[in-house]
C-alpha positions in Angstrom: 50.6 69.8 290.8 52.1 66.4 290.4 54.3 65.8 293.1 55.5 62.1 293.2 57.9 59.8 291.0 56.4 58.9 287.9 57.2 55.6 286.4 56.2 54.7 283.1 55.2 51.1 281.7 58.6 49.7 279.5 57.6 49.2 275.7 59.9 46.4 274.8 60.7 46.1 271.6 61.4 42.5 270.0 64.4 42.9 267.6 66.6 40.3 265.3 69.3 40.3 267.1 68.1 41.0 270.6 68.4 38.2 273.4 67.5 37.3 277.1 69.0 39.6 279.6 66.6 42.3 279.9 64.5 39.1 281.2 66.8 37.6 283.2 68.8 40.4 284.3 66.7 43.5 284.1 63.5 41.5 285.4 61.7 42.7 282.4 58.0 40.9 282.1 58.4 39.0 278.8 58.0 35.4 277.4 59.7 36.7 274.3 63.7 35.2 273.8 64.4 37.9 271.3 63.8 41.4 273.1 66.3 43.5 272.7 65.4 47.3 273.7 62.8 48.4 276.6 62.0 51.8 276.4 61.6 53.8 279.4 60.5 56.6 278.8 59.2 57.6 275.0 57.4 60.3 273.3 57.8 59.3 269.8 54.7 58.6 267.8 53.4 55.5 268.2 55.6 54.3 271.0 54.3 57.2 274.0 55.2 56.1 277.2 51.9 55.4 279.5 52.0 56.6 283.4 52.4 53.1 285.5 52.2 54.7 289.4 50.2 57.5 291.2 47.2 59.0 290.5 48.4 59.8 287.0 48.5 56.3 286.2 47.3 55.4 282.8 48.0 58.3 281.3 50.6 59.2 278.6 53.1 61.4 278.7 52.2 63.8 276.2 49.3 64.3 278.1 51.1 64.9 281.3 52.9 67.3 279.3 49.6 69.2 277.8 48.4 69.7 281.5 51.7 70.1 283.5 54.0 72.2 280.8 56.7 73.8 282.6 56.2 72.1 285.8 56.7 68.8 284.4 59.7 69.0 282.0 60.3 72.9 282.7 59.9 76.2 281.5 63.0 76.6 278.8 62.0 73.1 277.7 58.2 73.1 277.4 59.1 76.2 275.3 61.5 74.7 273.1 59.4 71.2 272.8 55.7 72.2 273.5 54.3 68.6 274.1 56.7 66.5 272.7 58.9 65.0 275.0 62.7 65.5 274.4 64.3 62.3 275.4 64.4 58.5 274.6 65.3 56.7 277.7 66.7 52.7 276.8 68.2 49.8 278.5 69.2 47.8 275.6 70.3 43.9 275.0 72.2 43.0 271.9 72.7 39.1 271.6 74.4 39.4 268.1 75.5 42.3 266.2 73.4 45.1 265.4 73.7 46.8 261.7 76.3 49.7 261.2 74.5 52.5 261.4 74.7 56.2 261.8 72.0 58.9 262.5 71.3 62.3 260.9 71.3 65.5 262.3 68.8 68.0 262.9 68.9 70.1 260.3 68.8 66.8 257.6 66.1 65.2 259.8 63.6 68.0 260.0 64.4 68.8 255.8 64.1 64.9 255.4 61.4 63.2 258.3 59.7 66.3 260.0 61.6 64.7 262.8 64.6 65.7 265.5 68.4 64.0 265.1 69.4 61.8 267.0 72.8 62.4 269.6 72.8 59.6 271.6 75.1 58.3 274.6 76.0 54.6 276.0 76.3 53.6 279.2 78.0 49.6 279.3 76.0 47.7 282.5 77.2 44.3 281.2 79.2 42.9 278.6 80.6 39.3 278.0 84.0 38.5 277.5 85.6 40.3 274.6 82.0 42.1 273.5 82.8 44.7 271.3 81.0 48.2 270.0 82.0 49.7 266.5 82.1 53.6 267.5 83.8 55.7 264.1 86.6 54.8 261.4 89.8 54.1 262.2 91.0 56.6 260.0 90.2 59.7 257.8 88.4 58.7 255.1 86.3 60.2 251.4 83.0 59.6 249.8 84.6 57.7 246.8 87.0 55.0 249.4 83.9 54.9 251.1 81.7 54.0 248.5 84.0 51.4 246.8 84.7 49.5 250.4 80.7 49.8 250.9 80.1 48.0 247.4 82.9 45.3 247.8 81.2 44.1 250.9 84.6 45.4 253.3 83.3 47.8 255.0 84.2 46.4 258.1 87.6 46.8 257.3 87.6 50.4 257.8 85.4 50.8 261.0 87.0 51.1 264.5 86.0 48.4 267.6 86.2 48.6 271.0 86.5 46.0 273.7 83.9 47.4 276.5 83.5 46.6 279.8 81.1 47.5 283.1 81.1 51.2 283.1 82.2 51.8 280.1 80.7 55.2 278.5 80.4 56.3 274.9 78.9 59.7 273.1 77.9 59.2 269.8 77.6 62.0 267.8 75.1 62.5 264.5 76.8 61.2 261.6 79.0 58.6 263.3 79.0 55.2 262.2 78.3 52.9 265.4 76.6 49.4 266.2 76.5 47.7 269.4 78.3 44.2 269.0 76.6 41.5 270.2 77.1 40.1 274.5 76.4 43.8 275.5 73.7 45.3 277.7 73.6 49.0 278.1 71.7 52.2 278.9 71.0 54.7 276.1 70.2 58.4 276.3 69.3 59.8 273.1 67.4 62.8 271.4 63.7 61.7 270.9 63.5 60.4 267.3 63.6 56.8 265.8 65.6 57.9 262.4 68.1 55.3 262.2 69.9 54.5 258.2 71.5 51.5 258.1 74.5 50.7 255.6 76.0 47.2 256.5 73.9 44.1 258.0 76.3 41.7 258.4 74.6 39.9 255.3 71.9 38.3 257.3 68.0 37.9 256.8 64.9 37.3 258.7 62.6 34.0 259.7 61.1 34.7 255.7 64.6 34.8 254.4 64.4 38.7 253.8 67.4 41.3 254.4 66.5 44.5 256.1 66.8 47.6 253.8 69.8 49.8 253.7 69.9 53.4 253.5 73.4 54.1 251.5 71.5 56.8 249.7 70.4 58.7 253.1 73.6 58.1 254.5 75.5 59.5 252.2 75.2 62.8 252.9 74.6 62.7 257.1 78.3 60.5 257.8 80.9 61.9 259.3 84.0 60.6 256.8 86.4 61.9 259.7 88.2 59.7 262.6 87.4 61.5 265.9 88.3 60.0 268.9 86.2 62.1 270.7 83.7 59.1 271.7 85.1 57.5 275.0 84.2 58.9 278.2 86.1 59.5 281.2 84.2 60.2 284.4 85.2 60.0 288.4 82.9 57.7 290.8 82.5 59.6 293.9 80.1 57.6 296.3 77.2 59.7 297.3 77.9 62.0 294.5 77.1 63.0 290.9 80.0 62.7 288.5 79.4 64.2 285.0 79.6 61.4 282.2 78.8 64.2 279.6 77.1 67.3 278.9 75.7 68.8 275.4 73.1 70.8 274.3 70.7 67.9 274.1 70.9 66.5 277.7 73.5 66.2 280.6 74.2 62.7 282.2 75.7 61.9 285.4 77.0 58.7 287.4 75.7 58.4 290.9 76.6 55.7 293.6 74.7 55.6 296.6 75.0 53.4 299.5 73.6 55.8 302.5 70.8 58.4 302.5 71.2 61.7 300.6 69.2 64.5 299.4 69.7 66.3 296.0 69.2 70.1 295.3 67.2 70.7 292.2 66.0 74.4 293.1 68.4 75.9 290.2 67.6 73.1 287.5 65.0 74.4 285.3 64.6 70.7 283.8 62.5 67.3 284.2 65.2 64.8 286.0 65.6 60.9 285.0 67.0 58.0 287.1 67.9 55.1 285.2 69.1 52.2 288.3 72.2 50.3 287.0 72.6 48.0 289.8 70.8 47.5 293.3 67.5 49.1 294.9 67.3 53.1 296.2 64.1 54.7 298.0 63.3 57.9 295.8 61.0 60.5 297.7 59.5 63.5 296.8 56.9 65.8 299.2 56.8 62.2 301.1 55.9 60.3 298.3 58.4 57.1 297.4 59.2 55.1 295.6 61.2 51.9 295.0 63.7 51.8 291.9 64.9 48.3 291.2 68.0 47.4 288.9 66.5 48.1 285.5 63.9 50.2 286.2 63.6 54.3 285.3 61.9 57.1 287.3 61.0 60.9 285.9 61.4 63.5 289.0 59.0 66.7 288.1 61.2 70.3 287.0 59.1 71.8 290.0 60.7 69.3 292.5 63.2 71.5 294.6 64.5 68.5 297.1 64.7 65.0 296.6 66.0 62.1 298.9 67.5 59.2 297.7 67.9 56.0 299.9 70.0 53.0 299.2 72.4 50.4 301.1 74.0 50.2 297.4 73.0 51.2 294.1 74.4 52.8 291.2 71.9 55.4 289.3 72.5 57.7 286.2 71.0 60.7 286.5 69.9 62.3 283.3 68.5 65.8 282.6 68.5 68.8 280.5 
């Protein structure tokens, strides 16, 4: 039995356009200037989180998974998932503007990659003034307008932006067009997979003076051509309480502010649960084992965990499971 709460070592990934703040605002151990996702908790090939707490420590998940099974991430999903863990857990910084981008969905990324989609979620922590995030079209639109704005260089013309803000919530669908603009840090809860194709890259190159590749072929056939305003999230923000942000088949994800001591039922969850600390520190304990969660840090509960206690003179947690 495993019986504490596991905490993983962040793989930070250095990216073009990534920045500072996961150093100087998520504490994040780096010399790097340019890192601009940490990943929390990972099972995708090459990139599998490693235990950093406990007696597990050193391990990686997978192999927590292998020995654990339903106990760790639970029944229905060690069924569904075997060894591969579902979720990819972020805090991500974007300095400048990340490509336009969309990802495909399961069906095209098991035909294509052996691989699952990707539905992913944003949650806004910081943004500076006027930071924006494209999310979708701003209207109905066809492969052949599509093609001939792509070609001209004017795709930007067509895509939708949005002003964001601290708290600020977002679901991306597969086969949405979306980037994060640059001045905004968030948290990002995603299906496990790394298929990204890219279609607009804001013309820029690398150190060497080399563009990243675009996938306009790929892409065709995974975007979704229609304006949905089905993206922004409205959520309440209950202290001491979980508010849903969203629920889908993939994972559910809620908003919880804590500024006394509580304790959370898990008995009827047949799932793995994730705390992702927005802001502040909270004492997490399980069968008397605790442990601190700091702003920018993320903690897996086990699926066999029936009560939990949560401890904080103010933070602000998202609490992810499936």
């Amino acid at each position: 039995m495993i019986n504490y709460p596991i905490k993983f070592k962040p793989i930070l990934q250095e990216k073009i356009w990534g920045g500072r703040k996961l150093k100087d605002l998520l504490n994040k151990d780096t010399s790097k200037n340019n890192i601009g996702e940490s990943w929390e908790i990972s099972g995708v090939k090459e990139n599998i989180s490693i235990v950093e707490n406990g007696s597990e420590s050193g391990k990686k998940i997978t192999t927590l998974i292998s020995e654990y099974k339903g106990e760790l991430v639970g029944k229905k999903n060690y069924h569904q998932f075997g060894n591969d863990f579902p979720l990819l857990i972020k805090f991500i910084d974007a300095k400048t503007d990340l490509s336009i981008q969309l990802h495909p969905n399961d069906k095209l990324a098991r035909q294509r990659h052996d691989s699952f989609g990707k539905t992913e979620m944003w949650y806004v922590m910081q943004a500076d003034k006027g930071s924006k995030l494209n999310i979708g079209f701003k209207k109905d639109l066809d492969r052949t307008e599509y093609l001939e704005y792509l070609e001209k260089g004017k795709i930007t013309e067509l895509l939708n932006f949005e002003e964001v803000q601290k708290g600020d919530a977002f679901f991306i669908n597969t086969g949405k067009v979306h980037a994060i603009g640059g001045g905004v840090l968030l948290a990002e809860i995603q299906q496990t997979s790394d298929i990204t194709y890219r279609i607009y890259d804001w013309d820029r190159v690398d150190v060497e003076g080399k563009s990243r590749e675009l996938h306009t072929a790929l892409a065709i056939d995974a975007i979704d051509f229609k304006k949905n305003d089905d993206y922004k999230l409205i959520y309440d923000a209950e202290v001491n309480a979980s508010s849903e942000i969203v629920s889908c088949e993939y994972f559910t994800t809620n908003y919880l502010p804590v500024n006394r001591k509580l304790e959370k039922d898990y008995s009827q969850l047949d799932s793995f649960v994730i705390f992702m600390c927005l802001d502040g520190v909270a004492k997490i304990t399980l069968d008397s084992n605790s442990e601190i969660l700091k702003k920018g840090e993320s903690l897996l509960i086990p699926a066999f965990a029936d009560i939990i206690a949560i401890d904080a003179e103010k933070a602000e947690l998202l609490e992810i499971y499936i």
